[in-house]
Biopython code that builds the backbone (N, CA, C, O; Angstrom):
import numpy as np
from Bio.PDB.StructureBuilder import StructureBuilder

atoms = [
    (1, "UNK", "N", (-63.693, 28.962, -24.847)),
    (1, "UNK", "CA", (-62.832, 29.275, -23.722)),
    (1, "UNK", "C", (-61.680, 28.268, -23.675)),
    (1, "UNK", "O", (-61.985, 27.082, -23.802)),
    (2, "UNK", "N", (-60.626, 28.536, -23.539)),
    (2, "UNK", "CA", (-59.302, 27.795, -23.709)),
    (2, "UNK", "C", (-58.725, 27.387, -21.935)),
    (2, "UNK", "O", (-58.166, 28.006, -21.030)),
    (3, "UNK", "N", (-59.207, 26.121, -22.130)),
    (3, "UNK", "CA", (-58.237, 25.632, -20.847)),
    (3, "UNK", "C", (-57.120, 25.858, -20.516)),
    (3, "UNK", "O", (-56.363, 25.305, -21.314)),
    (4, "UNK", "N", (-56.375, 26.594, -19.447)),
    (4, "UNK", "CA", (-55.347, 27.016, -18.662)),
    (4, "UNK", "C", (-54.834, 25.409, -18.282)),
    (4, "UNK", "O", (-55.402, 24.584, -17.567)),
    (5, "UNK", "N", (-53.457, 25.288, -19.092)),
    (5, "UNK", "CA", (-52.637, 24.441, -18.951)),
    (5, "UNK", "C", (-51.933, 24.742, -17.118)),
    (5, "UNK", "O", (-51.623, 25.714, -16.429)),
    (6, "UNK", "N", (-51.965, 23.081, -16.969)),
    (6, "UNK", "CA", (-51.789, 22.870, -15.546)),
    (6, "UNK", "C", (-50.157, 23.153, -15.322)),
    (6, "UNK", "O", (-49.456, 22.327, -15.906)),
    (7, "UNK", "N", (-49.570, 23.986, -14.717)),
    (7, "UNK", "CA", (-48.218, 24.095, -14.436)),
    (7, "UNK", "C", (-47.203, 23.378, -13.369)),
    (7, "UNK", "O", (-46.570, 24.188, -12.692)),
    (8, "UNK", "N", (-46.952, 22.058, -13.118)),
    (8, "UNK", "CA", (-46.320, 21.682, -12.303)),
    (8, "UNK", "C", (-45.276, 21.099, -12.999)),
    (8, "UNK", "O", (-45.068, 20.497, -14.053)),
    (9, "UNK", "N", (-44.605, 21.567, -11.857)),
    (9, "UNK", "CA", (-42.596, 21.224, -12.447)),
    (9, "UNK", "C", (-42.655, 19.409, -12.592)),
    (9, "UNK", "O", (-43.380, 18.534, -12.118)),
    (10, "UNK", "N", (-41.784, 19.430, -13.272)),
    (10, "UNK", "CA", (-41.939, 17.955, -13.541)),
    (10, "UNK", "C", (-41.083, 17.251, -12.130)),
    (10, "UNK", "O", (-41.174, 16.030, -12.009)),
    (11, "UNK", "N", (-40.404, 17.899, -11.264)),
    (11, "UNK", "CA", (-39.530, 17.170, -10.598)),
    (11, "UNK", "C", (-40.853, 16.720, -9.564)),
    (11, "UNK", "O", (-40.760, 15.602, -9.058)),
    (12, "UNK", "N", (-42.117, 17.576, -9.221)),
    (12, "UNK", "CA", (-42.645, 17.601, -8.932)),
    (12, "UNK", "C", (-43.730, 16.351, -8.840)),
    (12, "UNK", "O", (-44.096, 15.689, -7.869)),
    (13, "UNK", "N", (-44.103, 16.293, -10.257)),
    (13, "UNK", "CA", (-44.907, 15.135, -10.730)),
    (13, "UNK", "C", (-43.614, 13.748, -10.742)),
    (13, "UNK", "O", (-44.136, 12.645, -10.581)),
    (14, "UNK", "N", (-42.789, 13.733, -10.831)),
    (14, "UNK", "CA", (-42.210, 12.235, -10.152)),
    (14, "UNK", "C", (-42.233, 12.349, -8.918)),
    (14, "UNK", "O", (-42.915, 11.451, -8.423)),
    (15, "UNK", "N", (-41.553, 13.443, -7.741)),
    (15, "UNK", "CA", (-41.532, 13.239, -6.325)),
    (15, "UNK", "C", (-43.143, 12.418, -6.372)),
    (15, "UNK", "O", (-43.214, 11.278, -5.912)),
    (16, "UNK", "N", (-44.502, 13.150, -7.007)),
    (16, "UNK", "CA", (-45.547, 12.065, -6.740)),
    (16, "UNK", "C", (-45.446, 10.894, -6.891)),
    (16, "UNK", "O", (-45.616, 10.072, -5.991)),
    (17, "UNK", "N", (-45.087, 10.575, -8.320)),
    (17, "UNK", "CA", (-45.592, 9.145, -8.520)),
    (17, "UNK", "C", (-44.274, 8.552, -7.783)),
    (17, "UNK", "O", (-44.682, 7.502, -7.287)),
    (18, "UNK", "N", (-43.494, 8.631, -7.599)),
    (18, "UNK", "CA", (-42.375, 7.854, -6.392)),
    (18, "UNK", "C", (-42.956, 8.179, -5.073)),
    (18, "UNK", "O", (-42.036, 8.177, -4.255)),
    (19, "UNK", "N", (-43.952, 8.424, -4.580)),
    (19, "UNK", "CA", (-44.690, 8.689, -3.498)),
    (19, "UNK", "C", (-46.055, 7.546, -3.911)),
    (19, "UNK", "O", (-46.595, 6.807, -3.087)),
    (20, "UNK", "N", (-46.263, 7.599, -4.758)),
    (20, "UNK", "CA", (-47.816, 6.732, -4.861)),
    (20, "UNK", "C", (-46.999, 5.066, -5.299)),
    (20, "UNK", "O", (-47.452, 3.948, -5.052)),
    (21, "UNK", "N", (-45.844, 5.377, -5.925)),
    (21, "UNK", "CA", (-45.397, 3.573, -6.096)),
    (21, "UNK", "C", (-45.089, 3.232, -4.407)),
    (21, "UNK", "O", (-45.610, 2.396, -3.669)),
    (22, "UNK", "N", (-44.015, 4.253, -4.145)),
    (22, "UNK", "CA", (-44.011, 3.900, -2.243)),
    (22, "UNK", "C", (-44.982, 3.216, -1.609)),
    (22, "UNK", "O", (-44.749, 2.165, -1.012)),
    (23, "UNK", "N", (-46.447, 3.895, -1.708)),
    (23, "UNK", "CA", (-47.524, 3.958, -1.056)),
    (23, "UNK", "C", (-47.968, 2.265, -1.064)),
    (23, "UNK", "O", (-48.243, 1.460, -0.174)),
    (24, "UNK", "N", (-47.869, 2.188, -2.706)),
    (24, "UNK", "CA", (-48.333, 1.205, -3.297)),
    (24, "UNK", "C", (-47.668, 0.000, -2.854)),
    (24, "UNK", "O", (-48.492, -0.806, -2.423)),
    (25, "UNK", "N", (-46.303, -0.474, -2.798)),
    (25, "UNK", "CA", (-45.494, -1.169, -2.453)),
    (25, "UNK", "C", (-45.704, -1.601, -0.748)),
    (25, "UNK", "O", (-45.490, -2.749, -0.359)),
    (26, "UNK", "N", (-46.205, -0.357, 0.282)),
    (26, "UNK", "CA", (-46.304, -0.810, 1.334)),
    (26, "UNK", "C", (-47.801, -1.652, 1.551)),
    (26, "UNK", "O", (-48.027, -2.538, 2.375)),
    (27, "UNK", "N", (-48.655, -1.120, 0.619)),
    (27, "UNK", "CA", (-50.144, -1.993, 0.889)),
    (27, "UNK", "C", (-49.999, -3.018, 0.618)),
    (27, "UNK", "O", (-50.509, -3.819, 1.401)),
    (28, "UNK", "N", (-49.179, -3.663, -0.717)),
    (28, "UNK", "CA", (-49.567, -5.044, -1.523)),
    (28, "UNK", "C", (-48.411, -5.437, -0.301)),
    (28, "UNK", "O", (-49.185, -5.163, 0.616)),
    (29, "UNK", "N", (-47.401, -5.784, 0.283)),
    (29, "UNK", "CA", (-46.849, -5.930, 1.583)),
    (29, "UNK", "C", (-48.229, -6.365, 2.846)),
    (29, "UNK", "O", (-48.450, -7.412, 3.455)),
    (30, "UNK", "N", (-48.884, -5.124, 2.844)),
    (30, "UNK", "CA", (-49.749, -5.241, 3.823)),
    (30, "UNK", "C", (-50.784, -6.176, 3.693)),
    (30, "UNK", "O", (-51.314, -6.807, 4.608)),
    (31, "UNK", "N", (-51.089, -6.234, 2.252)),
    (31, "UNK", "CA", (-52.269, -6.955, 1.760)),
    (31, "UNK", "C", (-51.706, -8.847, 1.901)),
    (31, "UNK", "O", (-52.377, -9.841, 2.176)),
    (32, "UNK", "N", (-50.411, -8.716, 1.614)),
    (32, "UNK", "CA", (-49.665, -10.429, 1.744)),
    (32, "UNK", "C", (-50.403, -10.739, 2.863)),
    (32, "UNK", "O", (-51.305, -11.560, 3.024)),
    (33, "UNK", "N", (-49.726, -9.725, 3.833)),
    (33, "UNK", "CA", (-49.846, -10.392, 5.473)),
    (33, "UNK", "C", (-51.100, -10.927, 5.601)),
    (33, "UNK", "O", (-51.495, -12.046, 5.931)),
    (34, "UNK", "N", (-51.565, -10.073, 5.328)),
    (34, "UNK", "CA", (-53.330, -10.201, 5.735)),
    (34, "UNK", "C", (-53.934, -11.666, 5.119)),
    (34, "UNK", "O", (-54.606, -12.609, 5.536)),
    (35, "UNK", "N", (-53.258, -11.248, 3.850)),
    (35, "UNK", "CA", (-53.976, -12.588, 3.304)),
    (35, "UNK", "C", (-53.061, -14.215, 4.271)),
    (35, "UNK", "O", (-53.560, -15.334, 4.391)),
    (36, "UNK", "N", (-52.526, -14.037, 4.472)),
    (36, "UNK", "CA", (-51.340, -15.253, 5.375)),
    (36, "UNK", "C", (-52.120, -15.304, 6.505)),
    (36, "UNK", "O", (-52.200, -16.418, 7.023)),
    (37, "UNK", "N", (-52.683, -14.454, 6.998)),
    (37, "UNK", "CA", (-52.863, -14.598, 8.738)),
    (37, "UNK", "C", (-54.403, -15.397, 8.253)),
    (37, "UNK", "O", (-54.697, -16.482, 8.754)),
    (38, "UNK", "N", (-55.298, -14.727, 7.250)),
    (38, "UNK", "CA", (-56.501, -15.634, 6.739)),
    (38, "UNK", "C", (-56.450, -16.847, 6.841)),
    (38, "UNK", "O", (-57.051, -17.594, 7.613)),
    (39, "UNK", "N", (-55.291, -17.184, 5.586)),
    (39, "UNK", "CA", (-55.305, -18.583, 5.486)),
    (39, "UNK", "C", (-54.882, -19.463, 6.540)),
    (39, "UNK", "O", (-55.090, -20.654, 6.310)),
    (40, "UNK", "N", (-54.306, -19.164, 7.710)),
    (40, "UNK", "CA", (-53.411, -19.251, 8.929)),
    (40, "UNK", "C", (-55.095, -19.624, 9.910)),
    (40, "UNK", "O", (-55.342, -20.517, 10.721)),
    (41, "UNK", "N", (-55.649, -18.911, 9.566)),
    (41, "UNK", "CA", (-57.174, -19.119, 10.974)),
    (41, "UNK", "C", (-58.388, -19.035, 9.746)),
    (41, "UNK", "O", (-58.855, -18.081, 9.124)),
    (42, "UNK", "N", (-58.668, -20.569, 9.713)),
    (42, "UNK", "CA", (-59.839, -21.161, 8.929)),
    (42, "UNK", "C", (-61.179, -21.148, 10.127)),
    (42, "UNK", "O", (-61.253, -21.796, 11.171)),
    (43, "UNK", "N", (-62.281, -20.051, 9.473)),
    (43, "UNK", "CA", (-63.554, -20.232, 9.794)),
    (43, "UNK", "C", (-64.823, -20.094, 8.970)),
    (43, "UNK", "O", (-65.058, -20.062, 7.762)),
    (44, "UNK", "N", (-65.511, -20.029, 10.017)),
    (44, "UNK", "CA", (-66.894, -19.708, 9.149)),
    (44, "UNK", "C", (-66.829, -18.654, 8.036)),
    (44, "UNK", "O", (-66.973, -18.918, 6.842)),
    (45, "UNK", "N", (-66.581, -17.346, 8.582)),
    (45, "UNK", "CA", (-66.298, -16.209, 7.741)),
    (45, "UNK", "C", (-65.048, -15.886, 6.876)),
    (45, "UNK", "O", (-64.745, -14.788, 6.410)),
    (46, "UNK", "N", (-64.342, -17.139, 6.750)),
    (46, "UNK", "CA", (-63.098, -16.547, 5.886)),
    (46, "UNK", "C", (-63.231, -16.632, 4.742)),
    (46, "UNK", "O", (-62.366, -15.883, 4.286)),
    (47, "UNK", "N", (-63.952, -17.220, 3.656)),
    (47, "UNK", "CA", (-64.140, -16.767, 2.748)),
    (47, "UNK", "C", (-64.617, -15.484, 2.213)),
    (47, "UNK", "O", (-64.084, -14.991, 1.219)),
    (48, "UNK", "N", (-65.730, -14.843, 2.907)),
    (48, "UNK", "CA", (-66.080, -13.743, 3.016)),
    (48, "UNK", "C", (-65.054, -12.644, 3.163)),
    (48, "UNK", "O", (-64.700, -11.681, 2.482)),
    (49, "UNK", "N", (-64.770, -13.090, 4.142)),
    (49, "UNK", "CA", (-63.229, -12.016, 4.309)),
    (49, "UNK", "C", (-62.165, -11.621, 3.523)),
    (49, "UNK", "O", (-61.634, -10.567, 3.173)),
    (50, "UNK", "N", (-61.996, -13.068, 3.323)),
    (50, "UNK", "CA", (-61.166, -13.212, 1.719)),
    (50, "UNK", "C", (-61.173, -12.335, 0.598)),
    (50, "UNK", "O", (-60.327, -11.528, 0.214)),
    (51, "UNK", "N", (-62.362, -12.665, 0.118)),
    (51, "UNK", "CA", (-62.841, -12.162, -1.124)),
    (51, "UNK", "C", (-63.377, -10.610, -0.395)),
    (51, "UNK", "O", (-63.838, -10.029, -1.377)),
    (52, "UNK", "N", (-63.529, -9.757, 0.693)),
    (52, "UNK", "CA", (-63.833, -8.372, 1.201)),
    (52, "UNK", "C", (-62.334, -7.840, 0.787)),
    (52, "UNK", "O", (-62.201, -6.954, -0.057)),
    (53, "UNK", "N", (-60.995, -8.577, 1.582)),
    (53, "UNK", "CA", (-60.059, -8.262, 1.243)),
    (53, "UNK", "C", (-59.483, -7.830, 0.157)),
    (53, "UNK", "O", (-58.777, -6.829, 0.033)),
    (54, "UNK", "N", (-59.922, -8.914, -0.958)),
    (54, "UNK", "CA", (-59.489, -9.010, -2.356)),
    (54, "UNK", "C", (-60.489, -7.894, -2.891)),
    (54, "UNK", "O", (-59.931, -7.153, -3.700)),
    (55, "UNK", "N", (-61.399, -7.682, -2.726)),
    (55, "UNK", "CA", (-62.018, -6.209, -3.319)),
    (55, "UNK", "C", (-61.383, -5.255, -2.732)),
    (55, "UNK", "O", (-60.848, -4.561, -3.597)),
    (56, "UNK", "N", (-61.093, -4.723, -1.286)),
    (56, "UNK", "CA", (-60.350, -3.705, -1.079)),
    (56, "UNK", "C", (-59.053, -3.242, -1.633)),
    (56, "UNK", "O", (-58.624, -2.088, -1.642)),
    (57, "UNK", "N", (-58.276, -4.741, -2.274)),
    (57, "UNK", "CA", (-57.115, -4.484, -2.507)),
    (57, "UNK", "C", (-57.333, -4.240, -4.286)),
    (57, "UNK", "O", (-56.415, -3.869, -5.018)),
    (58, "UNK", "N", (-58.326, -4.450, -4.620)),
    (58, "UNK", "CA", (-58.670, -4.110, -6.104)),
    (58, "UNK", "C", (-58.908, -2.619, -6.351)),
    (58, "UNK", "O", (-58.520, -1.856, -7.236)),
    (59, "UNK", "N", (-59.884, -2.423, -4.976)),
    (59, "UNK", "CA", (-60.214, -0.697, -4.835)),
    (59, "UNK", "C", (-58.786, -0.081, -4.758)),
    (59, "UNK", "O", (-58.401, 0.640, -5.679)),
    (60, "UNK", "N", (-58.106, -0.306, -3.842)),
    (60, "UNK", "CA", (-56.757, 0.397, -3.612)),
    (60, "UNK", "C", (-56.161, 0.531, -4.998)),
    (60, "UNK", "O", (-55.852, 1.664, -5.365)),
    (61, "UNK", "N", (-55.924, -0.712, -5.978)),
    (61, "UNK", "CA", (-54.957, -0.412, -7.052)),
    (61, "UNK", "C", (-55.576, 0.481, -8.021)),
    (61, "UNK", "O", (-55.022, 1.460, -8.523)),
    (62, "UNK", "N", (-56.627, 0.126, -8.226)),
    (62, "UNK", "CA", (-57.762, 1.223, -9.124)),
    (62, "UNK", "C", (-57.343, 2.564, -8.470)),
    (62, "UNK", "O", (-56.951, 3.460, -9.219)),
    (63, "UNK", "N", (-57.400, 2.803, -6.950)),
    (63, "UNK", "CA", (-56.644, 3.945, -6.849)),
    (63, "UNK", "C", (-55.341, 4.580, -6.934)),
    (63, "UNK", "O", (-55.126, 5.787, -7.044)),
    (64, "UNK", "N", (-54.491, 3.629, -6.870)),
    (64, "UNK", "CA", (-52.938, 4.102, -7.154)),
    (64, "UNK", "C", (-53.209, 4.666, -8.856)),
    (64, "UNK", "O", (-52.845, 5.763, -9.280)),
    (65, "UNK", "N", (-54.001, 3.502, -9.727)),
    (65, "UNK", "CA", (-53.519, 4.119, -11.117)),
    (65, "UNK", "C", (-54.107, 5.288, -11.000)),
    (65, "UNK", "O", (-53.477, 6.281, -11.366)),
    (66, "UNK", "N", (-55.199, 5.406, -10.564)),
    (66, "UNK", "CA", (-55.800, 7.196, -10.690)),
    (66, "UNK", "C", (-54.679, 7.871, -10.756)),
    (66, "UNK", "O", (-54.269, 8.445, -11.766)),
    (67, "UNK", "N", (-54.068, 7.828, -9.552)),
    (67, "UNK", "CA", (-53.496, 8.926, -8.643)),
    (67, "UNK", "C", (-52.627, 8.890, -9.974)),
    (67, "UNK", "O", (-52.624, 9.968, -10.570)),
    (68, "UNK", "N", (-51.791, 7.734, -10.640)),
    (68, "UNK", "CA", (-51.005, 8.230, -11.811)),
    (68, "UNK", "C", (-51.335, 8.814, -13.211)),
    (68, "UNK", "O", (-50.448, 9.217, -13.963)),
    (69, "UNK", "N", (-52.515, 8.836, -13.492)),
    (69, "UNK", "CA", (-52.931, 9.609, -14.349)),
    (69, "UNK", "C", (-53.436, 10.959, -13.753)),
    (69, "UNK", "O", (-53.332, 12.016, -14.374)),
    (70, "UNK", "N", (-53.968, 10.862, -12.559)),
    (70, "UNK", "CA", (-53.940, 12.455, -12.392)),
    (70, "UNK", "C", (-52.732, 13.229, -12.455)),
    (70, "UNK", "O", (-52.688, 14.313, -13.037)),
    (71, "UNK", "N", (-51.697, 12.677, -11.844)),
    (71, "UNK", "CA", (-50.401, 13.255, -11.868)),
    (71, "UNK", "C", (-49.651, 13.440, -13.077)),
    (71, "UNK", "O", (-48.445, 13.669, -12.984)),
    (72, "UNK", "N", (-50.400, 13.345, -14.589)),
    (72, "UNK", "CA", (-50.077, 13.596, -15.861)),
    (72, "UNK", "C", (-51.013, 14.684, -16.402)),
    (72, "UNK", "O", (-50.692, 15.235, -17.454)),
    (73, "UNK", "N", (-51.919, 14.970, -15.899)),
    (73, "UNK", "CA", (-52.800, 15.726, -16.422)),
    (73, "UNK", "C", (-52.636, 17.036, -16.543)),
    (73, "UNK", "O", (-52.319, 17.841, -15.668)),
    (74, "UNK", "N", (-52.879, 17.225, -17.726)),
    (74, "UNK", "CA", (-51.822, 18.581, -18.250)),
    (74, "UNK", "C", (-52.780, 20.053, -18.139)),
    (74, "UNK", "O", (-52.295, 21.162, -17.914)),
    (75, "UNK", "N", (-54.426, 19.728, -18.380)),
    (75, "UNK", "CA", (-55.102, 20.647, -17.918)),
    (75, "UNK", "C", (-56.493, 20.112, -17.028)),
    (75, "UNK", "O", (-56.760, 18.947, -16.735)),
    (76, "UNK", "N", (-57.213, 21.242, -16.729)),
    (76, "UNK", "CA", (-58.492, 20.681, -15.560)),
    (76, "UNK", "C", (-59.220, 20.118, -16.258)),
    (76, "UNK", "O", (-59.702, 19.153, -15.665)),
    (77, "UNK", "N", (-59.681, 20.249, -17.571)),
    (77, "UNK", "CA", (-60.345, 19.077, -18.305)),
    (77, "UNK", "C", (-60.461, 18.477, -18.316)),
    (77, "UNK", "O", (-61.607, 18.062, -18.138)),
    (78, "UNK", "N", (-59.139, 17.437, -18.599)),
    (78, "UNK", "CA", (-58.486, 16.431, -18.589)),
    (78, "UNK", "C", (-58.453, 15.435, -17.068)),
    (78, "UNK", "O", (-58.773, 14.253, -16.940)),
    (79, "UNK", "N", (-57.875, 16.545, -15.884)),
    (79, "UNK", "CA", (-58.283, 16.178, -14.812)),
    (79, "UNK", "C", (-59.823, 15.657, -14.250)),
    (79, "UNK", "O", (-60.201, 14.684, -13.598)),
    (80, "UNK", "N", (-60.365, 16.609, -14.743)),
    (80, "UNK", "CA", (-62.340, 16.254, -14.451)),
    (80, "UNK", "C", (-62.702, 15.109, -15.215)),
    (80, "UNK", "O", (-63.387, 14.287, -14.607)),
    (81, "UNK", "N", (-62.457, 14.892, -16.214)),
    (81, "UNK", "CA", (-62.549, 13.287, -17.278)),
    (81, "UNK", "C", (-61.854, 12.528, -16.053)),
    (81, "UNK", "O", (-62.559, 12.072, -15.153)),
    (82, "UNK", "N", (-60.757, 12.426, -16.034)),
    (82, "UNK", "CA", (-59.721, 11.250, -15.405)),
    (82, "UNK", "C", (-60.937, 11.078, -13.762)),
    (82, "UNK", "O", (-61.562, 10.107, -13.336)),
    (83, "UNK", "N", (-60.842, 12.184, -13.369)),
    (83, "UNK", "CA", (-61.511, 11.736, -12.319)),
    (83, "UNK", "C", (-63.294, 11.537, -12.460)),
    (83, "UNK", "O", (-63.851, 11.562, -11.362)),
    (84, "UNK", "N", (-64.114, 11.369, -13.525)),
    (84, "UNK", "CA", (-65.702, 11.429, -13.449)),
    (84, "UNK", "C", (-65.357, 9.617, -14.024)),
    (84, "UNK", "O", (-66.081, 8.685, -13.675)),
    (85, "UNK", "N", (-64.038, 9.436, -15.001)),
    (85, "UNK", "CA", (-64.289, 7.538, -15.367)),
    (85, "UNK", "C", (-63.808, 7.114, -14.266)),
    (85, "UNK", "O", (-64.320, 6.039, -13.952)),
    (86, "UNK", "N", (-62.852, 7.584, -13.355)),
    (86, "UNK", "CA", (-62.542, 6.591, -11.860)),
    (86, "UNK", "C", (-64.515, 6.622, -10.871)),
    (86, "UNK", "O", (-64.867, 5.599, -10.284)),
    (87, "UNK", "N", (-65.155, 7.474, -10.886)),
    (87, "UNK", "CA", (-65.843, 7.644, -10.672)),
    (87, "UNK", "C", (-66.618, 6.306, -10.892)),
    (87, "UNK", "O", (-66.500, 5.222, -10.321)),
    (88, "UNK", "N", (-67.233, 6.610, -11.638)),
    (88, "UNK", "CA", (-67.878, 5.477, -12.591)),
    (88, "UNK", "C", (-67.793, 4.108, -12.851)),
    (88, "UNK", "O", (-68.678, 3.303, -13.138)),
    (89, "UNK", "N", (-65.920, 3.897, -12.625)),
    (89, "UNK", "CA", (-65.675, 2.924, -12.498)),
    (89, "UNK", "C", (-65.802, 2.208, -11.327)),
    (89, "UNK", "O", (-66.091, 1.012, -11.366)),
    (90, "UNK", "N", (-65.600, 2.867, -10.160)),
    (90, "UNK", "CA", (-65.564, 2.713, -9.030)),
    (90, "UNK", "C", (-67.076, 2.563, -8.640)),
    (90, "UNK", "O", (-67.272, 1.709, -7.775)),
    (91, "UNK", "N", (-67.991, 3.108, -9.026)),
    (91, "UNK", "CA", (-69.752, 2.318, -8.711)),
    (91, "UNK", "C", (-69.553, 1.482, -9.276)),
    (91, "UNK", "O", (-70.081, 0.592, -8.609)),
    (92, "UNK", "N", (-69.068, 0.966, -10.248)),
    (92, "UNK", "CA", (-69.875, 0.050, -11.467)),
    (92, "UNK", "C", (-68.801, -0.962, -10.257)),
    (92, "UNK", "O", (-69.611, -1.644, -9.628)),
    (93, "UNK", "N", (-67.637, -1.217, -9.845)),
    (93, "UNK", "CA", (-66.914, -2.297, -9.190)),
    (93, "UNK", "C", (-67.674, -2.330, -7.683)),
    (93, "UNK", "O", (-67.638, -3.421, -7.113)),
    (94, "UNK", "N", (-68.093, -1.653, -7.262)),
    (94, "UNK", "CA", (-68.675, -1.557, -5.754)),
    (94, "UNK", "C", (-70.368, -2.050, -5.769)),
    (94, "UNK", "O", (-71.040, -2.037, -4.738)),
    (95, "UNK", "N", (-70.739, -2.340, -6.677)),
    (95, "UNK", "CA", (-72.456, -2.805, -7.222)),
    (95, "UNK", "C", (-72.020, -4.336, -7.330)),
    (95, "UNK", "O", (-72.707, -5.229, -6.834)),
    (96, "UNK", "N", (-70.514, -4.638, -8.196)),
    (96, "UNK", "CA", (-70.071, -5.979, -8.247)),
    (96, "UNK", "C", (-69.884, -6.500, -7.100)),
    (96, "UNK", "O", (-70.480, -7.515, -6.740)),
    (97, "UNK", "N", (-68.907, -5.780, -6.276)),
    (97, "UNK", "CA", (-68.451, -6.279, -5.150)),
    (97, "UNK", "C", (-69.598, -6.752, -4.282)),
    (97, "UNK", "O", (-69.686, -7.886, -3.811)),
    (98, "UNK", "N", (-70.570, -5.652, -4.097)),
    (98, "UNK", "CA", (-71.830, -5.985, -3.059)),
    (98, "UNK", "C", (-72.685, -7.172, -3.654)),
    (98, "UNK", "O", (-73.219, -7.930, -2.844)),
    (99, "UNK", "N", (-72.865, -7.405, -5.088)),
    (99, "UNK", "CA", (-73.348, -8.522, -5.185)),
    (99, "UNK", "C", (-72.437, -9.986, -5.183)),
    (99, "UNK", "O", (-73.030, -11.064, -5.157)),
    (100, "UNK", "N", (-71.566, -9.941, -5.201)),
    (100, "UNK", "CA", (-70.696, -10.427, -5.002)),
    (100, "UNK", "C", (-70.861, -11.757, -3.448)),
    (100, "UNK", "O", (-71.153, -12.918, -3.161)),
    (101, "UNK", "N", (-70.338, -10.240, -2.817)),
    (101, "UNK", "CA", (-70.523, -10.332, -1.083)),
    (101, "UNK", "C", (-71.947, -11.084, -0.971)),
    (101, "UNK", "O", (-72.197, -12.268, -0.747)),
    (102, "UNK", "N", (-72.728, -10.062, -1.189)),
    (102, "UNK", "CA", (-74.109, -10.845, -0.912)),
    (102, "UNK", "C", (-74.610, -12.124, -1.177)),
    (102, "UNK", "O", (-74.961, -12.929, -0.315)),
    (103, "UNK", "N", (-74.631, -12.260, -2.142)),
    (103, "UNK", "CA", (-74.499, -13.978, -2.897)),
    (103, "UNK", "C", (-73.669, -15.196, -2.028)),
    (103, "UNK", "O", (-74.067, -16.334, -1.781)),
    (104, "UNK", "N", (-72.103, -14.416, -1.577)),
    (104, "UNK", "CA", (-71.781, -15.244, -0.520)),
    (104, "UNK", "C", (-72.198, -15.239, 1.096)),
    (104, "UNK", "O", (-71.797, -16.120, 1.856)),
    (105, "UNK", "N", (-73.129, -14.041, 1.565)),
    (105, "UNK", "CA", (-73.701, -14.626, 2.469)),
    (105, "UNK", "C", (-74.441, -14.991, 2.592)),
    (105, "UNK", "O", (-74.881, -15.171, 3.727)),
    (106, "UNK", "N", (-75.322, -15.482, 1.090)),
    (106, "UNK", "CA", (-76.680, -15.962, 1.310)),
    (106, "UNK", "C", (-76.340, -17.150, 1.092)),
    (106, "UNK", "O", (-76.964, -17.992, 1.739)),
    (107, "UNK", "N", (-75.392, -17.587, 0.248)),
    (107, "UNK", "CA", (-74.704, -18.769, 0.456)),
    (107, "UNK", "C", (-74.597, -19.560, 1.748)),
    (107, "UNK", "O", (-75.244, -20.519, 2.167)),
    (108, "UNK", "N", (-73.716, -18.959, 2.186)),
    (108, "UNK", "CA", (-73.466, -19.203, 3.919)),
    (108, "UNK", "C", (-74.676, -19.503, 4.958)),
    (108, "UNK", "O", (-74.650, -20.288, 5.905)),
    (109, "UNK", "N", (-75.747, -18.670, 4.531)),
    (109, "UNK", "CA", (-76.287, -19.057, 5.922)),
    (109, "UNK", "C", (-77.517, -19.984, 5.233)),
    (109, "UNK", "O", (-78.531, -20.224, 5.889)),
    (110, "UNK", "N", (-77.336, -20.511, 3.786)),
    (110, "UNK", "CA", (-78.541, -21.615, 3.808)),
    (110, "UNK", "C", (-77.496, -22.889, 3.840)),
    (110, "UNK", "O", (-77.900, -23.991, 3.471)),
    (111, "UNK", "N", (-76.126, -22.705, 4.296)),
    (111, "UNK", "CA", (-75.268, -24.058, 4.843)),
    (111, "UNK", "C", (-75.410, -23.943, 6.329)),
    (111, "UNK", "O", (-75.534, -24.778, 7.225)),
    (112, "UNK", "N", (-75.379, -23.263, 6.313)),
    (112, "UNK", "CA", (-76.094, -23.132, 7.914)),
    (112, "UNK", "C", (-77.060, -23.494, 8.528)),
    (112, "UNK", "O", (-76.994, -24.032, 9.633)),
    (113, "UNK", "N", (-78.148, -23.245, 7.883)),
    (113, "UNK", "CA", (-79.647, -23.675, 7.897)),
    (113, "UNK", "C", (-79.423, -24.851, 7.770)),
    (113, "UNK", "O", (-79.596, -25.396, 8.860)),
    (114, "UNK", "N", (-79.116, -25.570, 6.987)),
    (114, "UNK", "CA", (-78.772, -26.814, 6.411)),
    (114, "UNK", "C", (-78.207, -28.103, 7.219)),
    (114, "UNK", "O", (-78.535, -29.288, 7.159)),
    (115, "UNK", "N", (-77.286, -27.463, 7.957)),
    (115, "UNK", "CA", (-76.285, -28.047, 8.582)),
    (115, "UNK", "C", (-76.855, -27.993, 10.205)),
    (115, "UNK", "O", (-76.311, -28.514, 11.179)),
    (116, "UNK", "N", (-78.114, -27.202, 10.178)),
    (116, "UNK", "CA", (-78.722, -27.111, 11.756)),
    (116, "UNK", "C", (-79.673, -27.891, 11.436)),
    (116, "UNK", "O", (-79.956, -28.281, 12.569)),
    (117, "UNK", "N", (-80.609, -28.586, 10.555)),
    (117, "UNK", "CA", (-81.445, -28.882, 10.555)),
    (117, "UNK", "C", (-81.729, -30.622, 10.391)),
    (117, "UNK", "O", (-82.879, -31.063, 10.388)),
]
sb = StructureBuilder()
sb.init_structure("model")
sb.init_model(0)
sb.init_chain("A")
sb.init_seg("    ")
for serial, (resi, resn, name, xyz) in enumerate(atoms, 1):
    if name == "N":
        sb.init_residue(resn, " ", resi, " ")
    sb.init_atom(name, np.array(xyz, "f"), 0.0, 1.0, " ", f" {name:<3s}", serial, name[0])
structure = sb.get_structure()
């Protein structure tokens, strides 16, 4: 069975990706701030936060590139691949992240323990 080539005008597929660099340009903006106001109010939880941040903003770019390879994809094949390795990739970074995270709050609260005792 022969895959039905995907038909979108090309003016089309740039209006996207000049829509997903847009997109993109306003988060890493958003992501500065955030990280400024962190370093701006030192506590208990800012490392944690930190590094929550810095995974979200990892998730986000992992998603902009999707969005630009989907927006090349010439048939649904191709599309279903592009999107089953974001897939995949995206557990395999979210298993990191949570151990990650976790490790630093188990960190945290035996300085805690520590520091009460």
């Amino acid at each position: 069975m022969i895959e039905p080539k995907l038909e979108v005008p090309n003016e089309l597929r740039d209006l996207a990706e000049k829509t997903i660099d847009q997109a993109e340009k306003a988060f890493t903006l958003f992501f500065d701030a955030a990280s400024k106001s962190m370093a701006a109010v030192p506590g208990a939880g800012t490392e944690i936060s930190k590094q929550a941040l810095s995974f979200t903003e990892q998730n986000l770019k992992s998603a902009f590139e999707h969005a630009r390879k989907l927006v090349h994809a010439t048939d649904l094949q191709e599309a279903m691949r592009i999107q089953s390795e974001f897939l995949r990739s995206q557990f395999t970074s979210a298993g990191e992240h949570m151990r990650n995270i976790t490790g630093e709050v188990m960190s945290a609260a035996k300085d805690l323990t520590k520091s009460k005792s």
